[in-house]
N, C-alpha and C positions, 0 to 999 in steps of 0.2 A: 751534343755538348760542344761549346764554340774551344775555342784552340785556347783561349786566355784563361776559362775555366778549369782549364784542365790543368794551365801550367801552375796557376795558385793551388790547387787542389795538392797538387805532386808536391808543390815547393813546403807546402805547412805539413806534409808527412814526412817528409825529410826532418824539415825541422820538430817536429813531434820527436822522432825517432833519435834525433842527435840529443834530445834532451834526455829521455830515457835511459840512451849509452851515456852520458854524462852522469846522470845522476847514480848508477848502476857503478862506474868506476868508482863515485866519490863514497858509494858506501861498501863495495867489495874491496876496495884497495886504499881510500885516504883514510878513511874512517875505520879500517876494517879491525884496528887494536881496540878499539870506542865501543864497538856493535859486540863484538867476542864478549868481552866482559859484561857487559850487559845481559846477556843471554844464559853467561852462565850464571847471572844472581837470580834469572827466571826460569823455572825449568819446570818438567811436567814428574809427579811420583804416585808411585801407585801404592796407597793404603792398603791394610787388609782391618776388614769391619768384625771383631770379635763377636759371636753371639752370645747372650743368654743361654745357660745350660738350661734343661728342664728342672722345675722345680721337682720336688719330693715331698709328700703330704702322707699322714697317718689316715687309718680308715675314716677320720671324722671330719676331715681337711686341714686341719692342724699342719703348717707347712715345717717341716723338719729341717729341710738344703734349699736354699734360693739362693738366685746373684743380686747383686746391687753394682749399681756402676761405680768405678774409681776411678782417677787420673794418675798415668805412668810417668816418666821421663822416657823416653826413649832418643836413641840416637843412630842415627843413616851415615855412614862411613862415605856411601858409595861415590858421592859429588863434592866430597874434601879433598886437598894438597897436604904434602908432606908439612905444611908450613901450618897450614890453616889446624892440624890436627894436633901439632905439641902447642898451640894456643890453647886450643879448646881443653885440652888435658889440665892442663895452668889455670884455668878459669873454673873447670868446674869442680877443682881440689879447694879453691877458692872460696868460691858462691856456695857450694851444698857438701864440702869434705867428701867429695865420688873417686876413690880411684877406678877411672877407668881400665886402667890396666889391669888390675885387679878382679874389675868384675868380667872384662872380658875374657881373662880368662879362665872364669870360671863357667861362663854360660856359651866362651864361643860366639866367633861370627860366620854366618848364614846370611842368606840372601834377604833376611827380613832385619830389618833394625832389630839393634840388642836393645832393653831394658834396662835402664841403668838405676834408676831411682824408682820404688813402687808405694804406692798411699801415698802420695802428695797432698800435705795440709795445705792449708788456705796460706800459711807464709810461704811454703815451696814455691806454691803458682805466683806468689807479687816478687818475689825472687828470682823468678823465671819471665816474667814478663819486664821485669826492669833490668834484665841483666843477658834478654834478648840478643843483642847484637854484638856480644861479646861470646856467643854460643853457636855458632852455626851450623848446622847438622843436628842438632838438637829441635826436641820436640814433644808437645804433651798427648799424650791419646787419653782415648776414655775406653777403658776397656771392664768386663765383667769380674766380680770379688765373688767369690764362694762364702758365706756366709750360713754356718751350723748356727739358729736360735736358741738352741737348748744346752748346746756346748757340749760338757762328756757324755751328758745321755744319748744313747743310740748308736755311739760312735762305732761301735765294731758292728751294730750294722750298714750306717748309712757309710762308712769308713771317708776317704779324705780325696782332696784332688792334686796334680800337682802336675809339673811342667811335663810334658812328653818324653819320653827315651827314643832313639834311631828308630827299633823295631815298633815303638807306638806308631810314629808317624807314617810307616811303612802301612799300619795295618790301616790308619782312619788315613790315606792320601786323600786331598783335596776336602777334605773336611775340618782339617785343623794344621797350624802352625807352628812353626820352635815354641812359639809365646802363648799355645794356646794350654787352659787347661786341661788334662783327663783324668778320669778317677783313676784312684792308687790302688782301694781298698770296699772291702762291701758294697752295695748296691752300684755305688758311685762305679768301681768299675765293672761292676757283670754287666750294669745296664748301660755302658758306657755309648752303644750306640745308639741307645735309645735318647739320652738324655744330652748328646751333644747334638750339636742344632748346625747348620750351614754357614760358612765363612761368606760374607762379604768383601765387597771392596771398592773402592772410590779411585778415580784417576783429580789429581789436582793439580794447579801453579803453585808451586810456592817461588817466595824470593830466597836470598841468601842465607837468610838468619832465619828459615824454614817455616815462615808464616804464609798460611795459605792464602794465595789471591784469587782464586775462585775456584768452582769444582766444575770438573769438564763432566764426567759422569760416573753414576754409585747405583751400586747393586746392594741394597739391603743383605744384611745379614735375616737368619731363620733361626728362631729360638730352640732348640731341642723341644721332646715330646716330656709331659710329668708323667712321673709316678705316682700311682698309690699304692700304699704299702697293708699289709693287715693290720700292721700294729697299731695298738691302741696307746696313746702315748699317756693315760692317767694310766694304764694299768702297769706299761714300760716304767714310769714315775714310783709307783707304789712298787711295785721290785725292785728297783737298784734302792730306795731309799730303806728299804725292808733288811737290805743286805747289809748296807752300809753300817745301818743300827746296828748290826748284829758285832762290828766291832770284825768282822773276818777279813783279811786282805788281797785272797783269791782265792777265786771259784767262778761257777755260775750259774744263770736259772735262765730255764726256757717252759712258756705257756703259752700253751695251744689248744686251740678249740676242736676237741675228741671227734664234732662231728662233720666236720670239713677241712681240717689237716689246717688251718690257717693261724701261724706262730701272731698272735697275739701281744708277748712280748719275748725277749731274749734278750740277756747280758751277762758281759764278761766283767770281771775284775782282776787287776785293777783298771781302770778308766783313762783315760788319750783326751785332750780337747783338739778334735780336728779341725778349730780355727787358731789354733798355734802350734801344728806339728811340726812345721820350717824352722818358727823361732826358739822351738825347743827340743829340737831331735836331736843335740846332745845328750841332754837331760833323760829323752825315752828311750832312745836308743840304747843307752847305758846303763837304765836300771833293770836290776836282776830277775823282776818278774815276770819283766815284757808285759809290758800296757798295751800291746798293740796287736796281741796274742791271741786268739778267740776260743776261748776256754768251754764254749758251749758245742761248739762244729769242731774245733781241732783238735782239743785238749785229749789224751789216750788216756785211759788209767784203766785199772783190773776193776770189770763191772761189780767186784764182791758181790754181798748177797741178793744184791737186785737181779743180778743170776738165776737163782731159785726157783722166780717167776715162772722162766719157759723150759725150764729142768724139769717142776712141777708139774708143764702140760703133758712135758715128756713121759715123767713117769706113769701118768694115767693113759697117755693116747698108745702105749706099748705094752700097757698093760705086764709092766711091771711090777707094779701094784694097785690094788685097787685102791680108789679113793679114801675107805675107809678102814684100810689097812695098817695096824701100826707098829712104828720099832720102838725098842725100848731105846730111852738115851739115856745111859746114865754118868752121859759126862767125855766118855772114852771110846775111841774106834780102833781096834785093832785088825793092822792089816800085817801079818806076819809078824816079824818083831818092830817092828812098828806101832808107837801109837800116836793117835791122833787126836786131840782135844776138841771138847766142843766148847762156843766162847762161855757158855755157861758150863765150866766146871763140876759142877753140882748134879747137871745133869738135867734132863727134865721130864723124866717117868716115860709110859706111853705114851706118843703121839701118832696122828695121822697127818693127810699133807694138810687141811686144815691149822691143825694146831703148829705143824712143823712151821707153816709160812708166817702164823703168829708172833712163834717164838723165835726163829727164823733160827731154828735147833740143825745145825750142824750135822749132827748124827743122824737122821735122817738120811741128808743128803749125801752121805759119804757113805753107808749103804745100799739105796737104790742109783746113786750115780755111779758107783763101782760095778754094779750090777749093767747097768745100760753102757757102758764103757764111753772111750771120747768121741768114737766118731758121731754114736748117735746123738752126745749132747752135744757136738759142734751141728748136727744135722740139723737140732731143731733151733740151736742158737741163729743159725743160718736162716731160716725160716719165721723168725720175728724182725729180721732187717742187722742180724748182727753179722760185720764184717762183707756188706753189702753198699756198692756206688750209692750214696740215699741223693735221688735229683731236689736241690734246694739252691735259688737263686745266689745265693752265694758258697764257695766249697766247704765242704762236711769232709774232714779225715774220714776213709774206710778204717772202723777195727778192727782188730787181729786174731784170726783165730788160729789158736796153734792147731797141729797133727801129728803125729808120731816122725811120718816121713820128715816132717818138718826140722821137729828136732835132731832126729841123724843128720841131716845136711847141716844145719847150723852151730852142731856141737858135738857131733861124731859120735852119740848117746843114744842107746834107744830108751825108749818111752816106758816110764816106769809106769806102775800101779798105783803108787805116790801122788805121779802127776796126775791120772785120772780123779783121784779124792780130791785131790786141793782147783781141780777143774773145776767140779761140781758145786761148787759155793764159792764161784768166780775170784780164784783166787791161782797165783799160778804164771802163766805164758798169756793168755788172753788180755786184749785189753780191749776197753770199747769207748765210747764219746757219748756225754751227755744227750744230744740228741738222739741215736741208736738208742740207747737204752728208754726214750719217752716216747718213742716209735711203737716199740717193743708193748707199754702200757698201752698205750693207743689199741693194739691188737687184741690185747684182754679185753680192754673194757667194749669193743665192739664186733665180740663175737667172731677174732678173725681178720677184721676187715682193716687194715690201714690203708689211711689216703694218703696221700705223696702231700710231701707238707711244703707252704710258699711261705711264702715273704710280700706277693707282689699281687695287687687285688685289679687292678685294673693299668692301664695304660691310655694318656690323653694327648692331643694336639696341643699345641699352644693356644688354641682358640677354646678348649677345653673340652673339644669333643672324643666320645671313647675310640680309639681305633685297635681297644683288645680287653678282653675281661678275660679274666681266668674262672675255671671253672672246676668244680670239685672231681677230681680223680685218684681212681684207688689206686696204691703203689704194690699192693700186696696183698695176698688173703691166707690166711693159716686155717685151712680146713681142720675141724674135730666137733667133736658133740659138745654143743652146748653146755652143759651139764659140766667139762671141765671149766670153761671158761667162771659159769657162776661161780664153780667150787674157792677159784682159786678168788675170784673177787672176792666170796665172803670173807677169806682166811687175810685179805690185805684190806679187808674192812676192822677184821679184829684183831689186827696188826697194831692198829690203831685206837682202837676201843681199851685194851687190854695188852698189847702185846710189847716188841722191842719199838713201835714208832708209835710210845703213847703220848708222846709231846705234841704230837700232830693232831691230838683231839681237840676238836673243838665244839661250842654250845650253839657257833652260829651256822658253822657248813658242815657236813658231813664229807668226812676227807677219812678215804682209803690210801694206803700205799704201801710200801717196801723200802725199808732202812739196807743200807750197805755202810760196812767200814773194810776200807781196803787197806789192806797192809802195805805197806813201804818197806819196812827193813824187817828183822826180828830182833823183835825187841824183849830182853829176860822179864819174866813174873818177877813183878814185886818191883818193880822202877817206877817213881811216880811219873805221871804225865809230862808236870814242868822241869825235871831233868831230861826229857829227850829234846835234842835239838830239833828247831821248828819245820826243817826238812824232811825228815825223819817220822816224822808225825803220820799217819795214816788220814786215807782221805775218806769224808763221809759222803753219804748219798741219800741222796730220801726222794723217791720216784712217786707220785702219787695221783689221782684222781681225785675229783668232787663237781658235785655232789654224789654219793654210793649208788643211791635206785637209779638215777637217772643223768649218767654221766656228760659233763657239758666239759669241764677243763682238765687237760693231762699238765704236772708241773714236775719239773725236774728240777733236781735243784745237787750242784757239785759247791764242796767246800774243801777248796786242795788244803792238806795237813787239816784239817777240822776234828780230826780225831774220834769221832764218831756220828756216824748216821742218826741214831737215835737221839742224842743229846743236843748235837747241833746242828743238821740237816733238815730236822723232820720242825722245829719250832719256825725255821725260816720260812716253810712253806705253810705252816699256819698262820701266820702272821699275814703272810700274803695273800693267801684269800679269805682270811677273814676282813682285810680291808676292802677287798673287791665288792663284798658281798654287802658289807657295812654302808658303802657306799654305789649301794645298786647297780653295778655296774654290769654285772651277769644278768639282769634283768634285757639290755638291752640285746645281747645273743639271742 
């Protein structure tokens, strides 16, 4: 290279190089107030992409719980000045009436933007777009709405969703946010893991006024897995409406398919809509009978005479008496000076346990249950699921069984003879739950056998592939001779034919069961009904089966204060499956 080449070469990188340091001052140092502010109107934030919960469908696919999208307000503290922030407070007490102050502190700030405004109408957004650069740190997402179709039906089981507590967020880390939702209550939170889906998130520019100028990069969010549930929602339909009819204000009814343990329907009253619990949890929260209560799993009461049932097995597998053994009733039980009534007064001549479970004759029981004493009838109560963990997708109260020692510890008393009579015709210290005591049927009418009873029939992707079916398992078996089991069916067939639950006949199903009225207070002979205050009221029960030969449905049915089993328990379960039946619906089992 000649000497002249080289000097032009050297002299244009100098000057290349003085231009560069020139231009370099005039934007680090002339310019440098210019550039600051610019940079902070463009800056980069990272979103979080809410998913889709899984949906929830009844055995027919009838979808019960879906999302649908919505648009929030939300607002980013973190790139505002003390100045920029009592604006935006001024502005949007203005534009949409929001204290923010208000709501922050009610929800708290976290590293995620708060929510400030949720369901934005179509005027929110042209309010929000015209009144943009008066808002800055404000912004709209689109995030998932929980959406019940059906409204109160199902609601204590599919129960509700709602924002996360500490200890939620603790348990789903990295799956969900402040802002995301989880189930409160039934399905929604047992299967909570099943049905929340994977957080996304996006990196973007936005400028000042928080409008995005493009996305650097986004990770989809992941829908949650559906459920499918057993329940049949025409037959769930035909019970709560069955119920409703009936004029009663709580209770509940649970029906299940005898030969695979799978709850078909179940509901509580009174009823929740868990697409308004937020905007009305004054309102449930504060009424007396708890709408939010589940009267079929949690509810305790004294099982009365649906008791009888595994009393009955008892007395024959102990051979206490025979089968066709009988006492006389004529009204009165005396145990020392002691008497004890049976509800029929009058009495009802000889019976065996046949006719005993007919008439559902007291005296009986307060002779062979005096005879077998408590522990053996808590042994065999124990032995049909009473006062046992029962596994069911959503939690079942254990009921209660009392024991002598029990009562020393908890009242310094020992155990009378008293208490063993009034044990015996589930009346007393014991309490049990709806569900136990249709468990309890289940084992009669199947020789034994109970299945662990679900809720949950299958499990999907969101592509809608299965990745779990459930499958029928036995929870329990009560070994004895057949021979009781028949006995005791036929006697809850002519319970019904003829007996205390003859409401419960009917010309289109044949329906066996067991009336119970449980006491509440004591109440003197000779008080009409509508003189006793409605608390006070004894609760009815009507447990039953159908069809008799060939059992397909166990139906439980509670009516808190109903005042009697027979009267008003035992018509609500006919009602109910004679619409099943009316409308083929057992056909498809």
């Amino acid at each position: 290279m000649s000497r002249r080449r080289f000097l032009f070469l050297a002299f244009s990188l100098i000057v290349l190089f003085g231009v560069i340091i020139a231009r370099l001052i005039h934007v680090q140092i002339l310019k440098r107030g210019k550039y600051r502010k610019l940079s902070e109107k463009n800056y980069l934030r990272e979103r979080i992409l809410y998913p889709p919960r899984g949906d929830i469908y009844d055995r027919r696919g009838e979808k019960l719980a879906f999302d649908q999208p919505r648009y929030v307000l939300s607002l980013d503290y973190r790139r505002l000045h003390r100045e920029e922030i009592l604006k935006l407070k001024t502005n949007l007490k203005e534009v949409f009436g929001i204290d923010v102050e208000a709501v922050i502190k009610e929800r708290g700030i976290g590293s995620d933007p708060v929510r400030i405004k949720e369901d934005l109408t179509d005027e929110d957004l042209e309010k929000f777009y015209t009144n943009s650069f008066r808002l800055p740190g404000v912004f709209v997402e689109a995030v998932p709405k929980r959406v019940y179709p059906h409204d109160e039906r199902l609601c204590h089981v599919l129960g509700y969703v709602g924002y996360p507590t500490s200890s939620e967020l603790k348990k789903h880390r990295g799956r969900i946010s402040t802002n995301s939702f989880v189930g409160k209550l039934g399905i929604e939170r047992s299967l909570d893991k099943e049905l929340l889906g994977k957080l996304g998130k996006e990196e973007v520019m936005v400028n000042a006024l928080g409008r995005v100028l493009k996305t650097i990069k986004r990770e989809e969010p992941v829908k949650g897995n559906n459920v499918v549930l057993t329940i049949d929602l025409r037959m769930q339909e035909i019970v709560e409406d069955v119920f409703i009819e009936s004029g009663q204000v709580a209770g509940a009814v649970v029906l299940i398919n005898a030969k695979t343990g799978e709850i078909l329907a179940l509901a509580s009253f009174p009823r929740f809509n868990p697409n308004m619990v937020y905007r009305r949890w004054k309102r449930i929260s504060k009424n007396k009978l708890k709408p939010m209560f589940n009267r079929a799993t949690r509810g305790r009461y004294p099982p009365a005479s649906v008791l009888k049932v595994p009393v009955s097995f008892g007395i024959m597998e102990t051979r206490t008496a025979s089968p066709w053994e009988k006492v006389l009733c004529t009204g009165s039980f005396y145990l020392g000076n002691r008497r004890f009534y049976c509800w029929n007064v009058y009495g009802h001549g000889p019976v065996n346990v046949i006719e005993a479970l007919r008439d559902s004759c007291d005296i009986y029981y307060y002779t062979f249950g005096y005879e077998m004493g408590p522990s053996t009838i808590i042994r065999y109560a124990r032995k049909f699921g009473y006062g046992e963990d029962i596994p069911l997708e959503i939690p079942v109260k254990r009921g209660f069984l009392p024991s002598p020692e029990w009562k020393r510890r908890r009242f310094g008393h020992p155990w009378y003879d008293g208490d063993t009579v009034n044990l015996s015709i589930g009346q007393g210290f014991m309490l049990s739950t709806l569900t136990e005591q249709s468990l309890m049927m289940m084992g009669i009418v199947n020789n034994g056998v109970i299945y662990r009873p679900t809720l949950v029939r299958e499990i999907r992707d969101p592509m809608g592939e299965v990745v779990w079916r459930n499958r029928r398992k036995v929870w329990k078996v009560v070994k004895g001779r057949q021979e009781y089991f028949a006995l005791i069916r036929r006697g809850l067939r002519e319970a019904v034919k003829r007996g205390t639950g003859a409401r419960a006949f009917s010309r289109i199903v044949d329906l066996a069961g067991k009336t119970g009225t449980a006491q509440v207070a004591h109440i003197k002979r000779g008080i009409k009904r509508k003189k006793v205050p409605w608390k006070l009221r004894d609760h009815a029960w009507f447990i039953g089966f159908a069809p008799y030969r060939d059992p397909l449905f166990i139906i439980g049915v509670l009516v808190e204060h109903g005042e009697s089993g027979g009267r008003v328990a035992a018509p609500i379960a006919r009602k109910i499956m004679e619409r099943i039946y009316i409308e083929g619906l057992n056909r498809e089992l």
